[in-house]
matplotlib code that plots the C-alpha trace (Angstrom):
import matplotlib.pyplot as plt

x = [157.2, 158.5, 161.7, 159.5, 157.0, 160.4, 161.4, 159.7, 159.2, 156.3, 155.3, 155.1, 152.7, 150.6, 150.7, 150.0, 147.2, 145.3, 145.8, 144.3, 141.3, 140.8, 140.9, 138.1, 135.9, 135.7, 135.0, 132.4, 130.8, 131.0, 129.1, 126.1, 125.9, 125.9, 129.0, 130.4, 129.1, 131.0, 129.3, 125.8, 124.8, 125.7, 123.3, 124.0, 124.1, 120.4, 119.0, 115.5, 112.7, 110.3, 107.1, 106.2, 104.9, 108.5, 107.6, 110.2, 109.2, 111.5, 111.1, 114.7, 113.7, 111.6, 112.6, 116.1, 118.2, 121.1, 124.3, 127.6, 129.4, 132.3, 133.3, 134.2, 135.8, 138.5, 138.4, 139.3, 141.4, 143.6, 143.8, 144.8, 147.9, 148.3, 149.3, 152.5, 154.0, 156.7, 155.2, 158.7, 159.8, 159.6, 159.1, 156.0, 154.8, 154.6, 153.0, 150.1, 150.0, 149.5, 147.3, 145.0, 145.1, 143.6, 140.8, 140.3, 140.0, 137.6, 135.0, 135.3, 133.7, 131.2, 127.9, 123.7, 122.0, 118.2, 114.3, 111.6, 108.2, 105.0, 101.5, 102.8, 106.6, 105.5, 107.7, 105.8, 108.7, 112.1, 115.0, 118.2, 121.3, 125.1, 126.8, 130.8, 131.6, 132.5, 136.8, 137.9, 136.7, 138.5, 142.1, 141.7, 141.7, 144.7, 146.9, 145.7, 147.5, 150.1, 151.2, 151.5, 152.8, 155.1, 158.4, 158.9, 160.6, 164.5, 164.6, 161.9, 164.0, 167.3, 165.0, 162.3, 159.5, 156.0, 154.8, 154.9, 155.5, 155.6, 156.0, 156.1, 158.8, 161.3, 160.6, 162.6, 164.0, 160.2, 158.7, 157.4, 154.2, 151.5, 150.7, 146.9, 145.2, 144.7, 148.5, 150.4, 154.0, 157.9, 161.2, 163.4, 164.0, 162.2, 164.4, 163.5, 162.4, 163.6, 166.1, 166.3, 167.5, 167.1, 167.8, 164.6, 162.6, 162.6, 161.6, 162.7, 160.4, 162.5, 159.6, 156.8, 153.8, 153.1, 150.7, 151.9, 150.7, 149.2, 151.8, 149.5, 148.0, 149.9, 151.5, 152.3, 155.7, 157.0, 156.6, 157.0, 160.2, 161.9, 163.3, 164.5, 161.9, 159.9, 159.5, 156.5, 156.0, 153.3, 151.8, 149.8, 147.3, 144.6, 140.8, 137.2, 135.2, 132.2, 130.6, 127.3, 124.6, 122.5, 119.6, 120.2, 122.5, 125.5, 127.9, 130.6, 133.1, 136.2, 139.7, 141.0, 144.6, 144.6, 147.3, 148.0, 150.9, 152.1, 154.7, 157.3, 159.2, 163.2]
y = [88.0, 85.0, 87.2, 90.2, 88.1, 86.8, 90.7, 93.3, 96.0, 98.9, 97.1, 93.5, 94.7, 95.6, 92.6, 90.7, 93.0, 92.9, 88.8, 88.6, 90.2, 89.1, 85.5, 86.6, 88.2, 86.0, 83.0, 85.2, 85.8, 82.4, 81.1, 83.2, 82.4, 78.9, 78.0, 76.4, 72.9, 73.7, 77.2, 79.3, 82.7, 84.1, 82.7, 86.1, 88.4, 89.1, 92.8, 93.3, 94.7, 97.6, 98.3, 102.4, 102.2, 101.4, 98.0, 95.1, 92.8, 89.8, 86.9, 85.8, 82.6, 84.1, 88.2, 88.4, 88.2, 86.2, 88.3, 87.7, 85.1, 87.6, 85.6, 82.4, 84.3, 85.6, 82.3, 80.9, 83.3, 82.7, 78.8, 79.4, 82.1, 82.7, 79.2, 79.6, 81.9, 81.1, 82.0, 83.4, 84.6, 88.5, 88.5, 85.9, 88.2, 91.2, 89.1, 88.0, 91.5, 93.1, 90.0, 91.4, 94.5, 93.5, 91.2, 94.6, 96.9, 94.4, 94.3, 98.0, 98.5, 95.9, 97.7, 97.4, 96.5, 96.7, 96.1, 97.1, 94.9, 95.8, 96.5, 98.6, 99.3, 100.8, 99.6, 98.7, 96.1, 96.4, 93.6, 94.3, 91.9, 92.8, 92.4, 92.7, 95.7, 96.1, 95.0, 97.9, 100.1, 97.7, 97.7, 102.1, 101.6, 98.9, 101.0, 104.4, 102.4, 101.5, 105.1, 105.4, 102.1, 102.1, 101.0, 98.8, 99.9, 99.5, 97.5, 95.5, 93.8, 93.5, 92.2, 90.0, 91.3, 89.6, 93.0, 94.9, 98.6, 101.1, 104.8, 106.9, 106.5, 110.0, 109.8, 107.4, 109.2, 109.5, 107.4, 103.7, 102.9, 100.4, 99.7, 100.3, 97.4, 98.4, 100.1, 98.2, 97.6, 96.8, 97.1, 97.0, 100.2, 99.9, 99.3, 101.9, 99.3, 101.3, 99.0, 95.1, 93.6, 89.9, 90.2, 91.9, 90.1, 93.6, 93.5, 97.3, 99.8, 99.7, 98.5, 99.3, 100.9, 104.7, 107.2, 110.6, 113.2, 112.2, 113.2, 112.9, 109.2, 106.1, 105.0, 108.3, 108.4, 110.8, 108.6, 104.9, 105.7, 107.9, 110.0, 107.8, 109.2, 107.3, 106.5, 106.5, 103.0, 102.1, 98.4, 97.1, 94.6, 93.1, 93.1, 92.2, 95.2, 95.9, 93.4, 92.3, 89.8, 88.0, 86.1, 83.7, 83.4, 84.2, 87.4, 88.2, 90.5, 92.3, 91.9, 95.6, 97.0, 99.0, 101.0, 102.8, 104.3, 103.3, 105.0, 102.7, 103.5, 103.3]
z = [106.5, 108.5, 109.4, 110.6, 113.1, 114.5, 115.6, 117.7, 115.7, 115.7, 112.3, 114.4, 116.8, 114.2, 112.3, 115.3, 116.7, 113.2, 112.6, 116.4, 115.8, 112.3, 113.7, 116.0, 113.6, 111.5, 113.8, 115.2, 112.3, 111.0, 114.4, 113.9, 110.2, 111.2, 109.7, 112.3, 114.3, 117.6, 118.3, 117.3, 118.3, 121.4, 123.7, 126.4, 122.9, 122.6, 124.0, 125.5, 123.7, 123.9, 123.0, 122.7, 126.6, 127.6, 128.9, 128.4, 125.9, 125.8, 123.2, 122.7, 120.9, 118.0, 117.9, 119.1, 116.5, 116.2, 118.0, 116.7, 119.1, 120.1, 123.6, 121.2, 118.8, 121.1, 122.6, 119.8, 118.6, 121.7, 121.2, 118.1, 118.6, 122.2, 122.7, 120.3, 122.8, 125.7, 128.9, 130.6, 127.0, 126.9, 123.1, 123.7, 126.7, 123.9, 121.5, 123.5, 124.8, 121.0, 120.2, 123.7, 122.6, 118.8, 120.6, 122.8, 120.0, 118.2, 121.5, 122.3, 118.5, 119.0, 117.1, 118.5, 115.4, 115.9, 113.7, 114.1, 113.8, 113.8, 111.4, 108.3, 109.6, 113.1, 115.3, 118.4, 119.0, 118.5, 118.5, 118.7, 118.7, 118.4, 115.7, 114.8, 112.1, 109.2, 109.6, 108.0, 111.2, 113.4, 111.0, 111.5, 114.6, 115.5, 112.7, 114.9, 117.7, 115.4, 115.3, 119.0, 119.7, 123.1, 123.2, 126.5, 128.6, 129.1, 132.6, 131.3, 128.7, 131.5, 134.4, 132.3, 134.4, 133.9, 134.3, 130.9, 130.7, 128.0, 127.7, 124.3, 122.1, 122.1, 125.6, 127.1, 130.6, 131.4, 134.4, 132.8, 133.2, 132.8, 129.1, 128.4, 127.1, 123.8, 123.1, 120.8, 122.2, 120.5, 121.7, 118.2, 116.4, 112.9, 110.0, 107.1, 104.6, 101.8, 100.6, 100.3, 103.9, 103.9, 107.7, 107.8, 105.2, 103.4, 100.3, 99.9, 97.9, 94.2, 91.4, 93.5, 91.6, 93.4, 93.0, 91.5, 93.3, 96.6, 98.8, 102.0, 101.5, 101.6, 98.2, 97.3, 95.0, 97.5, 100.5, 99.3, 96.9, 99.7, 97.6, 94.6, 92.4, 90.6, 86.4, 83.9, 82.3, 79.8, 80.7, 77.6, 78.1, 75.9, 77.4, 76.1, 74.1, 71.8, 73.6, 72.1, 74.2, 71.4, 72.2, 73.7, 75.3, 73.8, 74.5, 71.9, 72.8, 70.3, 71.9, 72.2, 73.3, 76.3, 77.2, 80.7, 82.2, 85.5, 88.0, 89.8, 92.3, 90.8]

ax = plt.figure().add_subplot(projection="3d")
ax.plot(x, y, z, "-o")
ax.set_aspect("equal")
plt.show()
């Protein structure tokens, strides 16, 4: 992993994109849930409230909520990474950029989570406060980027422009242009990671477990043994059965074999 973070590969952006905003969202969290003693809820998070007339009803104290404190979180989250970087290195100028671009896809999916109060459920006034999502809808998004990633341009990496451009890769007599914010750049051609290259910190795919017959998802035998085929092994194991609660409090359990076959990846 050490090897890989050193490189600029498609798979490095990601890597640095998704640590990025997992740093933030998780501080950000953490704040709200009072985890922390140097932040709290995001004192600008809170949203104004209704009541059925459409008159704003504002009690931030008692009814807001408590937002998740996003704006420390990437803060943080840039103390803590940005600040590993070389400022005139054009590696370092990547990395912050895919490390931007992770913070950037964590605000854009930002959620408005709301209540209601009122006598029996009626909602004459509503709170509503922000909240970060679930991290699995940010990761989807970052490895949606992943896919597309720009490779930067060619006379950025002979000039050492501050300026970073990208363009799609297969495309590289096309016109450079500004990167978006949230594109995830490189400028190394990805090894294959099929086979074992300590250069690469590669691991390769031989002894991997697979899944038969998913060809279309990742960890399909098709796709992560390319093309070595795969073998049926059986993996015993021995686990708690019969298990019996008796009163009280005592659970006794029967030690059976289980048996499953697995596929690896030759």
């Amino acid at each position: 992993m050490e090897c890989l973070l050193k490189r600029s590969f498609r798979e490095t952006s990601f890597l640095y994109a998704l640590t990025a905003a997992g740093v933030a969202h998780i501080v950000a969290r953490a704040c709200a849930q009072g985890r922390l003693l140097s932040c709290g809820c995001d004192p600008l998070g809170y949203r104004a409230s209704h009541d059925p007339r459409g008159r704003a009803r504002v009690n931030k104290w008692e009814w807001s909520g408590c937002s998740h404190n996003l704006a420390f979180g990437i803060e943080f989250s840039k103390k803590f990474l940005d600040v590993r970087e070389q400022v005139d290195d054009l590696q370092s100028k990547i990395n912050v950029h895919n490390n931007n671009a992770g913070r950037s896809i964590l605000s854009s999916q930002m959620e408005v989570r709301c209540k209601c109060h009122g006598l029996s459920g009626s909602c004459q006034l509503r709170t509503c406060w922000r909240a970060t999502p679930d991290f699995r809808v940010v990761a989807s998004t970052i490895k949606r980027q992943y896919r597309k990633a720009l490779i930067v341009a060619q006379e950025e990496l002979n000039n050492g422009l501050s300026t970073l451009r990208g363009r799609p890769r297969g495309r590289r007599k096309s016109r450079a242009r500004p990167a978006p914010k949230t594109s995830l750049l490189f400028f190394e051609k990805s090894p294959s990671f099929c086979e074992a290259d300590p250069k690469t910190d590669s691991a390769g795919t031989s002894g991997r477990v697979c899944r038969i017959g998913r060809t279309s998802r990742t960890g399909s035998c098709d796709l992560l043994c390319c093309g070595r085929g795969h073998a049926l092994i059986r993996k015993s194991s021995i686990k708690p059965c019969n298990c019996t609660f008796h009163w009280c409090c005592r659970v006794d359990c029967q030690r059976c074999k289980d048996d499953k076959w697995v596929a690896i990846c030759k």
